[in-house]
C-alpha positions as CSV (number, residue, x, y, z in Angstrom):
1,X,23.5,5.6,6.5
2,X,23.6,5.2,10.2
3,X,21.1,3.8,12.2
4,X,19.4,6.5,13.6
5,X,18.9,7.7,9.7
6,X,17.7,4.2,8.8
7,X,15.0,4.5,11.7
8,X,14.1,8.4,10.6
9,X,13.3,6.7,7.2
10,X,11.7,3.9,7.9
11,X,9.4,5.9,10.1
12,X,8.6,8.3,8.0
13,X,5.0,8.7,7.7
14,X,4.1,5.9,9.8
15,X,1.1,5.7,11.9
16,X,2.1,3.4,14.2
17,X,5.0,1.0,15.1
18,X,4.6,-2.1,17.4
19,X,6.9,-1.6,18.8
20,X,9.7,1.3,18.0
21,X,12.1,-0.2,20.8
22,X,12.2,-3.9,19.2
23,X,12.3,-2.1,16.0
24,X,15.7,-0.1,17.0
25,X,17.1,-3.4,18.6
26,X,16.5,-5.4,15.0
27,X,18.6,-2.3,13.2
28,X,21.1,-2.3,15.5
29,X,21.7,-5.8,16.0
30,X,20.6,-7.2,12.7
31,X,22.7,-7.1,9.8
32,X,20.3,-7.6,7.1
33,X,16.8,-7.3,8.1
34,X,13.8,-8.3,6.7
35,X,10.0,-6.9,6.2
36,X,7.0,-7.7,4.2
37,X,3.9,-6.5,2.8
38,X,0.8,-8.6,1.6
39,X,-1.6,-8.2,-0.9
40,X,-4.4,-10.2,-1.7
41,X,-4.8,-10.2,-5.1
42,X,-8.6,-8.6,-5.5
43,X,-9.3,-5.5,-7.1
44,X,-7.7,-4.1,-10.0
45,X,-4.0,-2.4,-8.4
46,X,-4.5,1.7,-8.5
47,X,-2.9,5.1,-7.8
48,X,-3.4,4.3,-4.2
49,X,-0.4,1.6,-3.9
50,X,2.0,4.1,-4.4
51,X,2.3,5.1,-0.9
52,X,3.0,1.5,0.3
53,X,5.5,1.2,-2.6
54,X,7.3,4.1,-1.5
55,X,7.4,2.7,2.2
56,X,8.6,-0.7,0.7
57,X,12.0,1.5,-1.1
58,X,11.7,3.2,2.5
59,X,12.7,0.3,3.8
60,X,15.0,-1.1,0.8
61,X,17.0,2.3,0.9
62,X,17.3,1.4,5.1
63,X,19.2,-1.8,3.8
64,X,16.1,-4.3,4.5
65,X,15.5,-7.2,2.4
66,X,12.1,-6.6,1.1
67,X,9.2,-9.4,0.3
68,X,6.0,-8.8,-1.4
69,X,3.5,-11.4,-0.7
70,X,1.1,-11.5,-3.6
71,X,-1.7,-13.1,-1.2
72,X,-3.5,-15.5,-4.4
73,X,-5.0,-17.7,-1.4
74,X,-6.1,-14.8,0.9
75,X,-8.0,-13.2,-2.3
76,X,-10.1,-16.4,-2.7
77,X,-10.5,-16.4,1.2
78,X,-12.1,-12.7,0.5
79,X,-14.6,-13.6,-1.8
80,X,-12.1,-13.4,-5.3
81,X,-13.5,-16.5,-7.8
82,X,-10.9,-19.3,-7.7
83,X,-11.2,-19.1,-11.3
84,X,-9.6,-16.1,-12.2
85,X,-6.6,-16.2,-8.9
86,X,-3.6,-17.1,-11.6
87,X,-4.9,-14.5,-14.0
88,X,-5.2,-12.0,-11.2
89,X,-1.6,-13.2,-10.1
90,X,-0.6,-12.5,-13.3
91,X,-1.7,-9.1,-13.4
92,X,-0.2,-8.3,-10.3
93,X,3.1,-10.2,-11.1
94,X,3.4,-7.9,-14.0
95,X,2.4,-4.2,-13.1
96,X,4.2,-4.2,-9.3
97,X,7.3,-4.3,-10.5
98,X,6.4,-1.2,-12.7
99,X,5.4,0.8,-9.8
100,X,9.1,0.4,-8.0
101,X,10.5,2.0,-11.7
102,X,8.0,4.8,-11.7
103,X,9.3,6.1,-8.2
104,X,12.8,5.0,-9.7
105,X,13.4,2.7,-6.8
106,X,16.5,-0.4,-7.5
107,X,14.8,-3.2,-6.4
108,X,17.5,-5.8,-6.4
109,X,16.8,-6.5,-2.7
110,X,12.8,-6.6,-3.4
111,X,11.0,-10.3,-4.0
112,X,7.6,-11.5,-4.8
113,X,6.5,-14.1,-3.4
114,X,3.3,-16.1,-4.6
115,X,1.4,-17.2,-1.4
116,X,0.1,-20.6,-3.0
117,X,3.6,-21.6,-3.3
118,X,4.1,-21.9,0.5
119,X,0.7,-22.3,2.0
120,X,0.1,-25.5,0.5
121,X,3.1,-27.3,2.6
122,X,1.9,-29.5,4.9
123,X,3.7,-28.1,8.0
124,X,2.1,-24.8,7.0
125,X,-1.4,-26.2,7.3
126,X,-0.9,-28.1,10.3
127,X,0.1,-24.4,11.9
128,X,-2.9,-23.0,10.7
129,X,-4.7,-26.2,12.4
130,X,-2.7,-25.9,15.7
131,X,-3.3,-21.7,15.6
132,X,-7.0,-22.4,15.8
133,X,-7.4,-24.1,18.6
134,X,-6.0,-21.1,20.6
135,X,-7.7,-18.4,19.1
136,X,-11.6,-18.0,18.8
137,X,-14.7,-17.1,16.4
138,X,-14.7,-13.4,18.3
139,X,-11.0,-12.7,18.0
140,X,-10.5,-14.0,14.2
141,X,-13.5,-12.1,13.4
142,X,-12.7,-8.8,15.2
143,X,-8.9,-9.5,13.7
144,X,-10.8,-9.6,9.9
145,X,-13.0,-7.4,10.2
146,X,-11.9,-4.1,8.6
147,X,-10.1,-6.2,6.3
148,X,-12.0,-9.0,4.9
149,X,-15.6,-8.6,2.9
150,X,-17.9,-9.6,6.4
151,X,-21.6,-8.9,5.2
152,X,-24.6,-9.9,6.9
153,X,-23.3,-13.6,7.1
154,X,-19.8,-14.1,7.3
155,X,-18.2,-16.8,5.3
156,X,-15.5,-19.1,7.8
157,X,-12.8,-18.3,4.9
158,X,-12.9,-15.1,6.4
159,X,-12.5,-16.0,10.0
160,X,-9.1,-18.4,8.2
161,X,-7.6,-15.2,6.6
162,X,-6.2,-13.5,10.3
163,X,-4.8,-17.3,11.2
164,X,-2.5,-17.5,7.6
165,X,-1.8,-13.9,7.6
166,X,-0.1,-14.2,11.0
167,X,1.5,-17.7,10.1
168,X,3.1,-16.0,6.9
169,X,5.6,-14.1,8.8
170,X,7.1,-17.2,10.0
171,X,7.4,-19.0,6.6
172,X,8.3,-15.9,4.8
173,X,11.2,-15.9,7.8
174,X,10.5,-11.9,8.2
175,X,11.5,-9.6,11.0
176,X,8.9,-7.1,9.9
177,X,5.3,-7.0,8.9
178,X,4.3,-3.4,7.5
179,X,0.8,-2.4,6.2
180,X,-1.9,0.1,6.1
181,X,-3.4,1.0,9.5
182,X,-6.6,-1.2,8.5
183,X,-4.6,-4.5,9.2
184,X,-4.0,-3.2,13.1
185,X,-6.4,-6.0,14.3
186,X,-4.5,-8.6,11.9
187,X,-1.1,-7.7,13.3
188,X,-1.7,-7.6,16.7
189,X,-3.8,-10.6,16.5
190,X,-0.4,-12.2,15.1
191,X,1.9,-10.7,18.2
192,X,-0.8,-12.6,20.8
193,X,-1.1,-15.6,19.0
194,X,2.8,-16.6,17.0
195,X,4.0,-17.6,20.7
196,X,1.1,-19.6,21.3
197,X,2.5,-22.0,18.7
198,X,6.2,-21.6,19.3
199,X,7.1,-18.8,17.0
200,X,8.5,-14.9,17.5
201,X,6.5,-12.3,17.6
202,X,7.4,-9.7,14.4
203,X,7.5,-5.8,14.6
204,X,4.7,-4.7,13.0
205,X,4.1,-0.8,11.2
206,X,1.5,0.7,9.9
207,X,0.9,3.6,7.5
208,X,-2.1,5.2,6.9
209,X,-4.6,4.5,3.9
210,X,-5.4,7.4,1.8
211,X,-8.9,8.6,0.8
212,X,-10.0,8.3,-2.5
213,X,-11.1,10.8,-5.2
214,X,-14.6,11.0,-3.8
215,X,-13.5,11.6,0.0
216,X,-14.4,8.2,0.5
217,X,-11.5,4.9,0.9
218,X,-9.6,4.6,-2.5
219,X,-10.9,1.2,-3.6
220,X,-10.8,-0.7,-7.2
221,X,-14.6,-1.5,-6.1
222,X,-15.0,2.1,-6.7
223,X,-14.8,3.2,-10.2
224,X,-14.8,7.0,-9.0
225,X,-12.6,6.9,-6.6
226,X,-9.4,6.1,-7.8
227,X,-7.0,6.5,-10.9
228,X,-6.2,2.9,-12.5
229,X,-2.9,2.2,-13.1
230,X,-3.6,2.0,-16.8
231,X,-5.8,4.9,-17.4
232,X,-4.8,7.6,-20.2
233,X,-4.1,10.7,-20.0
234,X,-7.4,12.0,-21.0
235,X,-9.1,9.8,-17.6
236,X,-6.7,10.9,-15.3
237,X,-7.1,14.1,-16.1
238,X,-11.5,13.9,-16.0
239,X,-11.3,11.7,-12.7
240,X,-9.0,14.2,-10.8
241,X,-11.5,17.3,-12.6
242,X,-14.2,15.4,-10.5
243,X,-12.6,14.5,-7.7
244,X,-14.1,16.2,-4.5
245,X,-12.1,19.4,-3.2
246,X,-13.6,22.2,-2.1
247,X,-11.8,25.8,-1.8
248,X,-9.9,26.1,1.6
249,X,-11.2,22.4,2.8
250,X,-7.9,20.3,3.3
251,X,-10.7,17.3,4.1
252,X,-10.3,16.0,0.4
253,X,-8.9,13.1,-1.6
254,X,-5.9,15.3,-3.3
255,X,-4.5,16.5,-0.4
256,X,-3.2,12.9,0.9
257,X,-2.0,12.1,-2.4
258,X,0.2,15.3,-2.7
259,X,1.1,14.2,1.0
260,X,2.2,11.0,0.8
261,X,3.5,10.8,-2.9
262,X,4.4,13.7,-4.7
263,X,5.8,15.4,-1.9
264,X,7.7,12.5,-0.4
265,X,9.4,11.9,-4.2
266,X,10.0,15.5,-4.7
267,X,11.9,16.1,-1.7
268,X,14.0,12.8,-1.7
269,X,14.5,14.1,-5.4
270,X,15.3,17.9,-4.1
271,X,12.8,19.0,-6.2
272,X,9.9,21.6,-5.8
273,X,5.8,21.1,-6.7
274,X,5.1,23.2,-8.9
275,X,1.6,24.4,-9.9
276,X,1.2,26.0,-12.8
277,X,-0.7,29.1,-13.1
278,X,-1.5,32.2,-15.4
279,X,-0.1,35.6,-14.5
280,X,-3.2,37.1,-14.1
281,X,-4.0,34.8,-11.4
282,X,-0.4,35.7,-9.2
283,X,1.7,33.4,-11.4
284,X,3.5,30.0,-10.5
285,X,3.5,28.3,-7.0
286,X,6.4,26.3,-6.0
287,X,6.5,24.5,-2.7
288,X,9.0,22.3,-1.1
289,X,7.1,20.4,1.4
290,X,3.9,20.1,2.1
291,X,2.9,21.6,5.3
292,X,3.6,24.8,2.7
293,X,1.3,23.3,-0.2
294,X,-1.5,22.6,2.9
295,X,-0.9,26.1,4.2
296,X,-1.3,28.1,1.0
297,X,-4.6,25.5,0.2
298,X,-6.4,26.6,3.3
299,X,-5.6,30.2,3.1
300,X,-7.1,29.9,-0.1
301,X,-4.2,30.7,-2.1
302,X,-4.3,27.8,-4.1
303,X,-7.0,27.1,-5.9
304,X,-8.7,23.6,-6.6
305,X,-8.5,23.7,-10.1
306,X,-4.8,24.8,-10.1
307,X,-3.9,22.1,-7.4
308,X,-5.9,19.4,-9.8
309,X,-3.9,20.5,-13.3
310,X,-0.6,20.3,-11.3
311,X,-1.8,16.5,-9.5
312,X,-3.0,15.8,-13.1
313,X,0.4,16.5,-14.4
314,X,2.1,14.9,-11.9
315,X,0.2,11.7,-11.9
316,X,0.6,11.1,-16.0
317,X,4.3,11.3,-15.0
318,X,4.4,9.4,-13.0
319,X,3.1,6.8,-14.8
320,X,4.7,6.5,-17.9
321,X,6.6,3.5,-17.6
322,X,3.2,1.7,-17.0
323,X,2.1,3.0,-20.0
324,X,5.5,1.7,-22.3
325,X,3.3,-1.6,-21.3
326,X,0.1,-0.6,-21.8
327,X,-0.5,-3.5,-24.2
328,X,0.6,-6.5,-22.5
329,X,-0.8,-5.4,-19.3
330,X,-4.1,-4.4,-20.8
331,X,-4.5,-8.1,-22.1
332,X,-4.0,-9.5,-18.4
333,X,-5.8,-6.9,-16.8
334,X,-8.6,-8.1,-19.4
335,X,-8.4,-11.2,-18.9
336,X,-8.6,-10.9,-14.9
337,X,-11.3,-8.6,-14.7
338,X,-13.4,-9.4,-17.7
């Protein structure tokens, strides 16, 4: 793969890059370079993860070393019980890896790393320290805020989270930082203040978070709104009957997921989507990309209830080898979310 493919796939579906040229001097001048994603370990992992986790073999099949940080501190910093951090990490420690084998990605360049196992050094700390004296209440807030749980009286854990998350990149010794576009304040908070304390500034990219089932953000905090990871079958298929879509409406929480999912595997796969549909009704639809699928929704070709059986379908596929597990991740899951 030569370096203008590398840069085609690494950009693929990317909402921003900060910034593209430092990005095409790293691939060009970097052997073996490295990116990472963080996760604080909050809400029970669902259906929406599986964009970043295809960005994340993006970047592993553009011959990047890849870290995931699985953030236990940062989810206590965001309200998570310190109780129930190592069962959560536990959870997540478990299932990622099973999200990487359902897209069929080789992840023998791919690490977790747990975020407690750094962030307790003492140099670490003393960074954090010497970060805060350069940075203020109005920039670590406004750096949080579309991140971190604010309310009506913000916690100061909150206002910590933007000062770590930008230290990380040093410690993790990454070239990259990627995330959803709702970490923009975090990242370029981290690009002003890193030099401040003698450290690079990191390339930082941003994808775009997908709605959820209800047309609203796909959270865990939102039964309705998303599939869990380990839900049958039968729930896939009665979430995605609910989910909102109206006829020739493209403003809906399917739409993305076809986008950024189904599509993207099927074409890397050379395969079609295929919706499924009586003869009486015109028949099968195949598509092979998804401005198509979008087209024929809008002209009202497709149907909502034909473009939910075929999601449904896809979905339960897609997460089979989550289900080969079903037992021993059902026990952590229990035990970290009661």
């Amino acid at each position: 793969m030569n370096i203008t493919e590398r840069l085609n796939l690494i950009k693929r579906n990317t909402q921003e890059i900060i910034t593209e040229e430092e990005l095409i001097n790293l691939i060009k001048n970097k052997k073996k370079p490295s990116v990472y994603l963080g996760t604080a370990i909050t809400g029970r992992p669902h259906i929406g993860y599986f964009p970043w986790v295809i960005k994340l073999s993006d970047f592993l099949k553009a011959g990047f070393k890849v870290k995931l940080l699985l953030a236990d501190f940062h989810g206590a910093l965001d309200n998570t019980p310190w109780d129930v951090l190592e069962k959560r990490y536990k959870y997540y420690n478990a299932v990622i890896p099973l999200l990487f084998e359902c897209i069929g990605t080789d992840i023998k360049n791919f690490e977790m790393v747990k975020g407690s196992d750094f962030q307790l050094d003492k140099k670490y700390f003393f960074d954090v320290l010497k970060m805060s004296t350069f940075t203020s209440v109005h920039d670590c807030m406004k750096a949080a805020s579309e991140v971190v749980k604010m309310g009506d009286n913000p916690k100061l854990s909150g206002l910590i989270y933007p000062i770590m998350q930008s230290i990380d990149e040093e410690y993790l010794d990454v070239d990259v930082q990627y995330g959803g576009n709702d970490q923009r304040h975090i990242f370029v908070f981290a690009r002003e203040n890193l030099p401040k304390i003698g450290y690079k500034r990191r390339v930082e990219i941003m994808t775009p978070l997908i709605p959820g089932l209800i047309g609203k953000k796909m959270s865990a905090s939102i039964p309705e709104s998303k599939v869990d990871l380990l839900d049958n079958e039968s729930s896939v298929r009665d979430k995605i009957n609910k989910a909102y879509c109206i006829e020739g409406d493209p403003n809906n929480g399917l739409l993305p997921f076809a986008s950024y999912v189904i599509m993207v595997l099927k074409q890397d796969n050379k395969e079609t989507f295929l919706i499924e549909r009586d003869k009486k009704y015109g028949g099968d639809l195949e598509f092979s990309n998804y401005e198509s699928l979008e087209k024929s929704f809008i002209k009202k070709e497709l149907h909502p209830h034909d473009l939910k059986n075929a999601i449904t379908r896809e979905i339960n596929i897609l997460l089979k080898p989550i289900r080969r597990k079903f037992n021993i991740l059902d026990k952590l899951a229990k035990d970290a979310y009661f």
